[in-house]
Each structure stands twice: as C-alpha cells, then as structure tokens.
N, CA, C and O atoms as a GROMACS GRO file, in nm:
protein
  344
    1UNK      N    1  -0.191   2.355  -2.500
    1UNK     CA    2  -0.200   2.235  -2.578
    1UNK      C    3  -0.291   2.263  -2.697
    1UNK      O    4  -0.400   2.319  -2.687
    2UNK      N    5  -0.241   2.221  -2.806
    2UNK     CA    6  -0.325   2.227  -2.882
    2UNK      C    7  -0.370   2.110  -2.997
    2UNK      O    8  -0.288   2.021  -3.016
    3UNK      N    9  -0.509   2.106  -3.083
    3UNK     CA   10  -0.576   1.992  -3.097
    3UNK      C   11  -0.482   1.918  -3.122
    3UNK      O   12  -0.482   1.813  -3.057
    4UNK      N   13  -0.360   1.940  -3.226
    4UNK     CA   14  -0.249   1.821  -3.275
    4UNK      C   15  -0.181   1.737  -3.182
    4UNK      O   16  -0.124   1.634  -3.217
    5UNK      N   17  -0.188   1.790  -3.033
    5UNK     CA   18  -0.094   1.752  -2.972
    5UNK      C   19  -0.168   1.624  -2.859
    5UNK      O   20  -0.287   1.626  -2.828
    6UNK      N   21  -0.078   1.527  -2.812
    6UNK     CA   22  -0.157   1.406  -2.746
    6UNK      C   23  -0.225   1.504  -2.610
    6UNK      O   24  -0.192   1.614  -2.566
    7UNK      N   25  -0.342   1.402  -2.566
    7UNK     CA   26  -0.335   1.490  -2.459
    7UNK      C   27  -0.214   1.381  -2.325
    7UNK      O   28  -0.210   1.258  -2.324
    8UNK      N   29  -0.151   1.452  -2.254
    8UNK     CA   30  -0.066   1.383  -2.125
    8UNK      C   31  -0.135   1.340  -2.039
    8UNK      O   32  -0.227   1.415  -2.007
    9UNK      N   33  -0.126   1.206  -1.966
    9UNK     CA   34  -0.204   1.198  -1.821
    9UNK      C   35  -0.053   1.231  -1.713
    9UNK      O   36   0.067   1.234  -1.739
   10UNK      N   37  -0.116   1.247  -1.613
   10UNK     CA   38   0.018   1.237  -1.509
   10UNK      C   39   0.034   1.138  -1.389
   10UNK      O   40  -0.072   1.118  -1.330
   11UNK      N   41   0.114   1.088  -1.352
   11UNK     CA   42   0.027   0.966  -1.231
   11UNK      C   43   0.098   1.024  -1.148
   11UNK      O   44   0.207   1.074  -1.177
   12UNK      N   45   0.041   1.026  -1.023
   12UNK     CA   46   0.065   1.076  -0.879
   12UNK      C   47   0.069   0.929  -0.791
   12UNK      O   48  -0.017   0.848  -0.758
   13UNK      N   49   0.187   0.939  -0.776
   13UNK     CA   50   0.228   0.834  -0.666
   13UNK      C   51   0.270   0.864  -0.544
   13UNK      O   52   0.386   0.888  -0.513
   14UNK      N   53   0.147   0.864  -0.450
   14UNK     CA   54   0.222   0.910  -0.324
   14UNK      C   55   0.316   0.804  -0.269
   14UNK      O   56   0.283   0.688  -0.245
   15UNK      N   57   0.469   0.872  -0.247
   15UNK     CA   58   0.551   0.796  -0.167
   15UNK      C   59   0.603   0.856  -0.052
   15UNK      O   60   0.650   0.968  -0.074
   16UNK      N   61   0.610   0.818   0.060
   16UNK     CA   62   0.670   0.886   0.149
   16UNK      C   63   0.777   0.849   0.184
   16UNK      O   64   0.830   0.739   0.170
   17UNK      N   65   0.829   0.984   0.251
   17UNK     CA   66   0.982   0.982   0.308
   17UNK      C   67   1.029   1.075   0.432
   17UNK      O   68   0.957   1.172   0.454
   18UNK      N   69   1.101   1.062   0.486
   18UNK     CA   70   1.100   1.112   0.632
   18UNK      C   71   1.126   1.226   0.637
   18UNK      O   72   1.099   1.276   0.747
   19UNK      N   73   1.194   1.335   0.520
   19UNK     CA   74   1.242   1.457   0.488
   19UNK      C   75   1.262   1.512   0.390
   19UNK      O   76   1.312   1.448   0.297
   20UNK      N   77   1.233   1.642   0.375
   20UNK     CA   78   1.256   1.689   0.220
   20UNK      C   79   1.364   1.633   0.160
   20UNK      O   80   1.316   1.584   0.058
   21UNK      N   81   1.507   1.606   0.161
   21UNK     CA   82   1.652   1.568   0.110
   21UNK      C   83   1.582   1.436   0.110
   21UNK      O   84   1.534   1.406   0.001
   22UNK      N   85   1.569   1.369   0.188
   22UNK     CA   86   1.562   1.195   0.110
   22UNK      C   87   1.435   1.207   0.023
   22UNK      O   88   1.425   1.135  -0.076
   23UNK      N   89   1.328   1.303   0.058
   23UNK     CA   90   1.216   1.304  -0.051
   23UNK      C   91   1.230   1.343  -0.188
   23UNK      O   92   1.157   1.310  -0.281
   24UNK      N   93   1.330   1.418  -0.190
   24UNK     CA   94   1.402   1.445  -0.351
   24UNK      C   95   1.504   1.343  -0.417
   24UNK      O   96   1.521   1.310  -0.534
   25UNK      N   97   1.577   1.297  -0.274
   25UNK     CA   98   1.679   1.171  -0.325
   25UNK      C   99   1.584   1.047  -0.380
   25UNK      O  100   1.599   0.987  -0.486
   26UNK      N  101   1.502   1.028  -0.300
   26UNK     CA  102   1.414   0.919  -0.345
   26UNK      C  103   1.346   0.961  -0.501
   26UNK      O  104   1.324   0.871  -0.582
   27UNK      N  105   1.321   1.080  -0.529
   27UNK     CA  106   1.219   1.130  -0.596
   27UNK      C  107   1.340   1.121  -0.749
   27UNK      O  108   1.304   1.073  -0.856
   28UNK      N  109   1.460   1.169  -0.728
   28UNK     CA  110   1.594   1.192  -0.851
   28UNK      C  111   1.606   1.048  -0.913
   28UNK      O  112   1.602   1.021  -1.033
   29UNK      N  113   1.622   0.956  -0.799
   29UNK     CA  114   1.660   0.822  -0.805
   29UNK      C  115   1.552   0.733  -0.945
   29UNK      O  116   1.573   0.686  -1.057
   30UNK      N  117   1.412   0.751  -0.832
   30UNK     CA  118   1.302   0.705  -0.935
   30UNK      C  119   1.283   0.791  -1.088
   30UNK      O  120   1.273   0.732  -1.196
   31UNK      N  121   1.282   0.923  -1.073
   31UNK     CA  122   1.279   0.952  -1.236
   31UNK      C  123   1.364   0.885  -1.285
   31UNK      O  124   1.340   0.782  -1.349
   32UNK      N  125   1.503   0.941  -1.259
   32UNK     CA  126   1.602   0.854  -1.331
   32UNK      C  127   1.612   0.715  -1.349
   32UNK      O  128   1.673   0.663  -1.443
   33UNK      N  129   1.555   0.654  -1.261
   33UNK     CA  130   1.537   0.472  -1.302
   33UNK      C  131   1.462   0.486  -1.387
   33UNK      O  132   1.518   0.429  -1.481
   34UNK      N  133   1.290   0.556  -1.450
   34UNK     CA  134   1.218   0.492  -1.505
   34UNK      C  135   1.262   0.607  -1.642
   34UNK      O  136   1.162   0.641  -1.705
   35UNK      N  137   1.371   0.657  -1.686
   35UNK     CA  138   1.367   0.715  -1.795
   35UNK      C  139   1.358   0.644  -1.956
   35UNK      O  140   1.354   0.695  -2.068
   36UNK      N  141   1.358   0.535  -1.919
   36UNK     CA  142   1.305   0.452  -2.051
   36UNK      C  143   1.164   0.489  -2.083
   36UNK      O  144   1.108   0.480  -2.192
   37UNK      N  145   1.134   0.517  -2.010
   37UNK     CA  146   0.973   0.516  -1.994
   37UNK      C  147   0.933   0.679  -2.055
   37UNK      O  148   1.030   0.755  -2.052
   38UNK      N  149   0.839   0.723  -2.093
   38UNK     CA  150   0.803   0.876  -2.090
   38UNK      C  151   0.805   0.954  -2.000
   38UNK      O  152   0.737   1.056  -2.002
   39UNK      N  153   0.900   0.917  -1.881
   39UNK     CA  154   0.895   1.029  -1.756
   39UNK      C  155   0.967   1.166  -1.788
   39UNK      O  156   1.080   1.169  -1.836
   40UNK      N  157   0.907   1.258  -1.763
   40UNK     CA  158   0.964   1.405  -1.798
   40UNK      C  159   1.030   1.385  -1.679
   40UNK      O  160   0.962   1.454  -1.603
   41UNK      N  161   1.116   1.335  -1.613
   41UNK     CA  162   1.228   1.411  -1.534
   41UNK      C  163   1.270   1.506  -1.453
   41UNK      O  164   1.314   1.505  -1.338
   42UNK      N  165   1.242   1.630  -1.570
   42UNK     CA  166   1.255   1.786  -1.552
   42UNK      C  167   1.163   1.815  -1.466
   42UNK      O  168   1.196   1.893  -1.377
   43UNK      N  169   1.006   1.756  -1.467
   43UNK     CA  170   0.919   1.841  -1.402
   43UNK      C  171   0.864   1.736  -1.272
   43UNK      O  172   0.746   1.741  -1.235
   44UNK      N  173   0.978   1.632  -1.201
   44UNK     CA  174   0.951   1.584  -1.111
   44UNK      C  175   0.968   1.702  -0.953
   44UNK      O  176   1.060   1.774  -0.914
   45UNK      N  177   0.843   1.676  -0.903
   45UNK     CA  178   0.855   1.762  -0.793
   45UNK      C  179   0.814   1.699  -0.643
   45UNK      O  180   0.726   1.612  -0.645
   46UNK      N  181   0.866   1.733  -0.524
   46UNK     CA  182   0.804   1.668  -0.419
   46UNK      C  183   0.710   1.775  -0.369
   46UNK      O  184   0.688   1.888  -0.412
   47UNK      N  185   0.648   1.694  -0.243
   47UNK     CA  186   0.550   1.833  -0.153
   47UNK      C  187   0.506   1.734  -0.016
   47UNK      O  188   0.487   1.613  -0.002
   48UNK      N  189   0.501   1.822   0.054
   48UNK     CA  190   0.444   1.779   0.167
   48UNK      C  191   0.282   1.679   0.168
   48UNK      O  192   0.194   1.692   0.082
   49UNK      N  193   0.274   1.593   0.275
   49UNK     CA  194   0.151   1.515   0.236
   49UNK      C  195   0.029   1.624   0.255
   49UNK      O  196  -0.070   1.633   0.182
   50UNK      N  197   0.055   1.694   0.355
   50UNK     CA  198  -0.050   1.799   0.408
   50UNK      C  199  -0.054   1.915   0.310
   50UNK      O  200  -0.158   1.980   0.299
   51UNK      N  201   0.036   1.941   0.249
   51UNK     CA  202   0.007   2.028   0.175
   51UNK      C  203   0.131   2.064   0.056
   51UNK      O  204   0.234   2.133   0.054
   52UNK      N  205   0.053   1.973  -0.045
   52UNK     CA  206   0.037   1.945  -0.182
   52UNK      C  207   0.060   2.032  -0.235
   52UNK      O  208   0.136   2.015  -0.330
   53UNK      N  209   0.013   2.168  -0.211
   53UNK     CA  210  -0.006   2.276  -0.324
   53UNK      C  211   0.147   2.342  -0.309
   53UNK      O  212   0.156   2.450  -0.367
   54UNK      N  213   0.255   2.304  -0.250
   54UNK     CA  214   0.396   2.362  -0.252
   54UNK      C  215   0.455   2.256  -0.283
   54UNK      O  216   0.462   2.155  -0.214
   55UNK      N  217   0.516   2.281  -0.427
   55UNK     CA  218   0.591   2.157  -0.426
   55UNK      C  219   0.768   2.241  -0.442
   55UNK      O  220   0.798   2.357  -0.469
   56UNK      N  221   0.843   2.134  -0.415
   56UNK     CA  222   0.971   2.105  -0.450
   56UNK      C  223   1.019   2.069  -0.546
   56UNK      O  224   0.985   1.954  -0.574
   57UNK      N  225   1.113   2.131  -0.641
   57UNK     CA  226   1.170   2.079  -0.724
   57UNK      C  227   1.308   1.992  -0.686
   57UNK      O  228   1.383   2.003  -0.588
   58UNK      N  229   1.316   1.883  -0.822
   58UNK     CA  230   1.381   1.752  -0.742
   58UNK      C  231   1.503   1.804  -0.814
   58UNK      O  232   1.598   1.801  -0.736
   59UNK      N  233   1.542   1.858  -0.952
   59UNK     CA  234   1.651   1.891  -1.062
   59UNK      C  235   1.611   2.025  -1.078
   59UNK      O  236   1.506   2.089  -1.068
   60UNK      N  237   1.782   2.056  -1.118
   60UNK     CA  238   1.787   2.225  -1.136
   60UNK      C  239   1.699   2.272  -1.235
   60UNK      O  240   1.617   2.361  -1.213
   61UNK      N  241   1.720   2.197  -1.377
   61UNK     CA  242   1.650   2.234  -1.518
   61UNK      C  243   1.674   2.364  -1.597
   61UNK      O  244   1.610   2.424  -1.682
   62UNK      N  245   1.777   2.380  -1.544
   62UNK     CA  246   1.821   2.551  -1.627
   62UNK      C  247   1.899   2.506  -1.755
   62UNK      O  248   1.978   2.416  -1.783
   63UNK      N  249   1.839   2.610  -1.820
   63UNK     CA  250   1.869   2.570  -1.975
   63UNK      C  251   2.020   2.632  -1.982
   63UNK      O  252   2.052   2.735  -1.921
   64UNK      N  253   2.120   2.543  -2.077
   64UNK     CA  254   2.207   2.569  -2.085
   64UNK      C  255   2.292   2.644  -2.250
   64UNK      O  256   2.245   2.608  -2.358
   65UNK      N  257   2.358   2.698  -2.249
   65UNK     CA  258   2.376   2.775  -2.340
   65UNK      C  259   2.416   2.663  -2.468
   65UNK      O  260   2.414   2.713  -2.581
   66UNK      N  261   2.440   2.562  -2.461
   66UNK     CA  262   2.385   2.448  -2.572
   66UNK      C  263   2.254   2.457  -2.637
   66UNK      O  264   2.233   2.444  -2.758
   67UNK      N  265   2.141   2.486  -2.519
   67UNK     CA  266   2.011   2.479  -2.509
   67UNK      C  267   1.948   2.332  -2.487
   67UNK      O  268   1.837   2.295  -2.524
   68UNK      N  269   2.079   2.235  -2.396
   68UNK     CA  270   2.018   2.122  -2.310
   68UNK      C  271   1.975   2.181  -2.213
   68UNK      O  272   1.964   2.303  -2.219
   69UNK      N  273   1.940   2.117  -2.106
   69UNK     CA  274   1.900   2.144  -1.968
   69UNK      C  275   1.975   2.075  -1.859
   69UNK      O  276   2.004   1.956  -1.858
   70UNK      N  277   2.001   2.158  -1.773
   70UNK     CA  278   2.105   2.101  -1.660
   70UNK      C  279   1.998   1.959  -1.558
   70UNK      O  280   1.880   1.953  -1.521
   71UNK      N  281   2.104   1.876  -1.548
   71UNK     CA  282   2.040   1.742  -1.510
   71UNK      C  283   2.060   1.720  -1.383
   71UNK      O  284   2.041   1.606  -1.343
   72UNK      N  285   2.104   1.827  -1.285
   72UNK     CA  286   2.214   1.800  -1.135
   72UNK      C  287   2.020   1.817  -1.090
   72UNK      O  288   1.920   1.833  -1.159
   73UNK      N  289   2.051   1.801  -0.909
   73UNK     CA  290   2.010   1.798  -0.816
   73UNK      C  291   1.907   1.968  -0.812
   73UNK      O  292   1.969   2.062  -0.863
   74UNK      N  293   1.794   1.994  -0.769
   74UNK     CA  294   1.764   2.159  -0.766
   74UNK      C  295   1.889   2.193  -0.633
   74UNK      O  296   1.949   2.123  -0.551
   75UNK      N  297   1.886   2.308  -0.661
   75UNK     CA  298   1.964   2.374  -0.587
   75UNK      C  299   2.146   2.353  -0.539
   75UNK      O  300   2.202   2.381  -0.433
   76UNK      N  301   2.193   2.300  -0.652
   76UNK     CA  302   2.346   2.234  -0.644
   76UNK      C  303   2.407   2.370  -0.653
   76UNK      O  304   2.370   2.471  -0.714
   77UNK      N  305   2.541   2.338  -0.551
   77UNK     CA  306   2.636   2.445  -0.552
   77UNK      C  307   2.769   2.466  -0.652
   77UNK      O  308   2.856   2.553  -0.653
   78UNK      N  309   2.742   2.330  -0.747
   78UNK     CA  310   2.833   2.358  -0.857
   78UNK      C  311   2.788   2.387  -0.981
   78UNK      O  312   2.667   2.392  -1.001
   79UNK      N  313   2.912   2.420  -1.122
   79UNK     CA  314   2.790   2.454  -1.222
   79UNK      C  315   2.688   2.366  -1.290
   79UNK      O  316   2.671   2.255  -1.238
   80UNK      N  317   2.636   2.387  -1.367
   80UNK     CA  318   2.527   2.321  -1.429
   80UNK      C  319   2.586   2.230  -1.511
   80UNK      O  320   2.702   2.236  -1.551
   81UNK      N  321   2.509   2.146  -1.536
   81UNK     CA  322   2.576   2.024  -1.652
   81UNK      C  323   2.499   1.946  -1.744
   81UNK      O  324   2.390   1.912  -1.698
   82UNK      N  325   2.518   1.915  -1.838
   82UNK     CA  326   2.411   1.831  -1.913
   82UNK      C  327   2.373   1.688  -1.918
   82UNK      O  328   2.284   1.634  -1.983
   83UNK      N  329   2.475   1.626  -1.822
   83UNK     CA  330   2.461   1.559  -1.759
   83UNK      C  331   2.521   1.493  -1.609
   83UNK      O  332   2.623   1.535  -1.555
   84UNK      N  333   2.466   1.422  -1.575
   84UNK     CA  334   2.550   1.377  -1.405
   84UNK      C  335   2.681   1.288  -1.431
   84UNK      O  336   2.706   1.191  -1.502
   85UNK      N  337   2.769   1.384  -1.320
   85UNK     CA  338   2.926   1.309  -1.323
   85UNK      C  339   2.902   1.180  -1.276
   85UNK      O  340   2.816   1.142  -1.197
   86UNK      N  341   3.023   1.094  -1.357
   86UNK     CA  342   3.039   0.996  -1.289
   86UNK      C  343   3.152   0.983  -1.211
   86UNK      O  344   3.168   0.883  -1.141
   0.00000   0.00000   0.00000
C-alpha cells in the first residue's frame, strides 16, 4: 500500500455453519448479496473456528484470458467463467 492509496479495514464476521460446503455456500451467497457494497468477493475465505489461520477459499478467482476473473465456486469442475450461469 502506498501513501496515495485509502487505507482498507476488513470486518470479520464470525458465522457459523455445520461444514466446510455449507460454510462456503453460506459464505458465496453473502458476498454476493452484499456486492453493492465494497465487498471484494474474490478474497472471501472461510476457516475453521479453532483454527483461523487456514482458511478456505469460497471462489475460484483465476484470471481469465480477457483478464476478468472467474466468478464460479473454488474448486468447480467446469471451466471458468466471468460470470455465474443462469
């Protein structure tokens, strides 16, 4: 970061959920609801309550030869996309 640039806060909301898959479903759902808002999206991650320091990524985020970023699920078995099918 540098001086020009704002500095970011980040808010940590612990929410829980009964398993990694609904902890990312829950986790995809909420970025994507609050994208009006300044939520980076890309760098939403889950983690265990006990231990924080491993997190999960919730979206793939691989840059695409457009040079968008793929918007699917982390770890999807189809290709990448720039945005989610309807």
């Amino acid at each position: 970061m540098t001086a020009d640039e704002p500095t970011r806060y980040v808010i940590h909301l612990p929410i829980s959920a009964p398993d990694l898959p609904r902890a990312r479903i829950l986790a995809r759902t909420a970025a994507r609801s609050l994208s009006f808002l300044a939520v980076d999206a890309r760098e939403t991650t889950v983690s265990e309550e006990d231990n924080q320091g491993v997190h999960h990524r919730v979206f793939c985020d691989r840059l695409l030869d457009d040079g968008r970023r793929c918007v699917l699920r982390a770890e999807h078995e189809t290709p990448c996309a720039p945005r989610v099918p309807r």
